[in-house]
Structures are given as C-alpha cells and as structure tokens.
C-alpha positions as CSV (number, residue, x, y, z in Angstrom):
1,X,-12.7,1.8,18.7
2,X,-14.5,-1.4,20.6
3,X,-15.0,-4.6,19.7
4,X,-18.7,-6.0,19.0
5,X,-19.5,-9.3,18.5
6,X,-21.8,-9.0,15.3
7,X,-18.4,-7.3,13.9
8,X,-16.0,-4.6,14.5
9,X,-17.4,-1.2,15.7
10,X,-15.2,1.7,14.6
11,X,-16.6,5.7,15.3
12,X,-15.2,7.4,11.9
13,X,-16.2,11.5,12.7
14,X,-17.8,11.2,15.6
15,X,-20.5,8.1,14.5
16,X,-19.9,4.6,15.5
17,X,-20.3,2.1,12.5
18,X,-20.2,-1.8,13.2
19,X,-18.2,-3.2,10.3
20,X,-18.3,-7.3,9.2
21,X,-15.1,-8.9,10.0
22,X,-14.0,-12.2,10.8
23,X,-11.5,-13.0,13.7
24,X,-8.4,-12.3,11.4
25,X,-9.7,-9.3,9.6
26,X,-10.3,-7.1,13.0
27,X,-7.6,-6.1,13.8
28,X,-7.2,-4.4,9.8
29,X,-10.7,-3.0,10.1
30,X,-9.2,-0.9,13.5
31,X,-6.1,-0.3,11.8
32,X,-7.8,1.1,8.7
33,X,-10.4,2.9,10.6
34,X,-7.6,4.4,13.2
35,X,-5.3,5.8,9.8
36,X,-8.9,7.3,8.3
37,X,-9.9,8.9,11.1
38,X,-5.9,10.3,11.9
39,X,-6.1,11.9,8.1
40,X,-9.2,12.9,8.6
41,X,-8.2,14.9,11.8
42,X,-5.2,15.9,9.6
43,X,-7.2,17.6,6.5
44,X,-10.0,19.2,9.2
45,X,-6.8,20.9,11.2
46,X,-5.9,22.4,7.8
47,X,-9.1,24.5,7.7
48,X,-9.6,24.0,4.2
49,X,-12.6,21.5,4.1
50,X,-16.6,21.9,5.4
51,X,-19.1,19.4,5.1
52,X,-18.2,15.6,6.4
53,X,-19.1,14.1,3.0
54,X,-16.2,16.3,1.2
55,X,-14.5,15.6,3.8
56,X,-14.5,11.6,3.2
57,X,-14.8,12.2,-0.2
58,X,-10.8,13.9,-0.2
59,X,-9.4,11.9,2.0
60,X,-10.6,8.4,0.3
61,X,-9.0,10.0,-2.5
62,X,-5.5,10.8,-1.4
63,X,-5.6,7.5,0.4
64,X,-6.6,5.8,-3.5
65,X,-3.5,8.4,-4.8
66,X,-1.4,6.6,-1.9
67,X,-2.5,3.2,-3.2
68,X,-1.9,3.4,-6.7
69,X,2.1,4.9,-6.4
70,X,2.7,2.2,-3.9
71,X,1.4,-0.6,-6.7
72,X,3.4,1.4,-9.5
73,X,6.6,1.2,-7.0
74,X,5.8,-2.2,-6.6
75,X,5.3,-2.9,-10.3
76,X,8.6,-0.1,-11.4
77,X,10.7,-2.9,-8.8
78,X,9.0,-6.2,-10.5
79,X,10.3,-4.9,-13.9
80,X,13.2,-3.8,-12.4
81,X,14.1,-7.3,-11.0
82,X,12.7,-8.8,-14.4
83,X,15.0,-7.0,-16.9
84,X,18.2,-7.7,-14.4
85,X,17.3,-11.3,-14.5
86,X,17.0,-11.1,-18.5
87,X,20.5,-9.3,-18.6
88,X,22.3,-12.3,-15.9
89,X,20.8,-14.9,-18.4
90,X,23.0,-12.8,-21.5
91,X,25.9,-12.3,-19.6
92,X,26.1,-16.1,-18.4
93,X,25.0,-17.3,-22.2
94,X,27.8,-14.5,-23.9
95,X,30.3,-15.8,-21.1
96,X,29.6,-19.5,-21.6
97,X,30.5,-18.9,-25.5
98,X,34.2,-17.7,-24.6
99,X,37.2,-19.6,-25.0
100,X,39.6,-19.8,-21.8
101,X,42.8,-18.2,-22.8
102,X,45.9,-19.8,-22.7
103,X,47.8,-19.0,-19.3
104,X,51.4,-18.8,-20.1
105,X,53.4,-20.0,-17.3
C-alpha cells in the first residue's frame, strides 16, 4: 500500500485503487484495505470461491456479519448497564425507606 497525494492508493486483488482520504482518515483507509485484502487471501486459500466479484461480494458480507454482532454486543452491554442502573436506583430507594434497628447494647 503507498501513499498518493490525490488520496490513499491501496491494491485490493492485485489492482491499485486511489481512495479520498484526508490526513486523519489514511491511516483507516490502509488499515481497512490491509484486513480486506488478508480475508480475501483467507477465503481464496479455501479453494471454494472463483471469480473476483464473488469473491468481494462474500467477503464484504462476512465483514457486514462481523459488524452487525459487534453493534448487538455493543447494544446487549448498553442494556445490560441500563437495567443494572435501574435496579441500584430500587435498591437505594427500598433501602432509604427502612428504619434503623435498635442496637441493643
């Protein structure tokens, strides 16, 4: 992967594509196009796949498939946090209505 200063050029199965990237967002766009072209190289070795298109076509969808549990994780763990902040907010209301017992002494 090389830099270019119109943008970022990545080579994704063996053609080089200049992507648009501001300063901040290139070192993403190689990160990105580095983990597509390693799962690429991944479903190729596997034998199971012809044809580059099919090839993008799977891999963009098991990267989506990635996505979507990580947001659900993400989203299960905001709930998660939600409802346990919910349940400290009963226990402090039902403790705050006891009454101290008596210590004998």
């Amino acid at each position: 992967m090389s830099r270019d200063t119109g943008g970022v050029a990545v080579r994704i199965l063996e053609r080089e594509y200049v992507i648009a990237a501001t300063g901040e967002q290139r070192e993403a766009v190689l990160a990105s196009a580095d983990y597509l072209n390693e799962r690429l190289r991944e479903l190729r070795r596997g034998g199971r796949v012809v044809g580059n298109d099919r090839l993008l076509v799977l891999v963009a969808l098991n990267v989506v498939n990635e996505l979507l549990k990580e947001r659900s994780a993400h989203q299960d763990q905001a709930a998660a946090i939600e409802r346990l902040g919910a349940l400290e907010a009963r226990l402090t209301a039902a403790l705050g209505t006891l009454e101290p017992t008596p210590h004998s002494g």
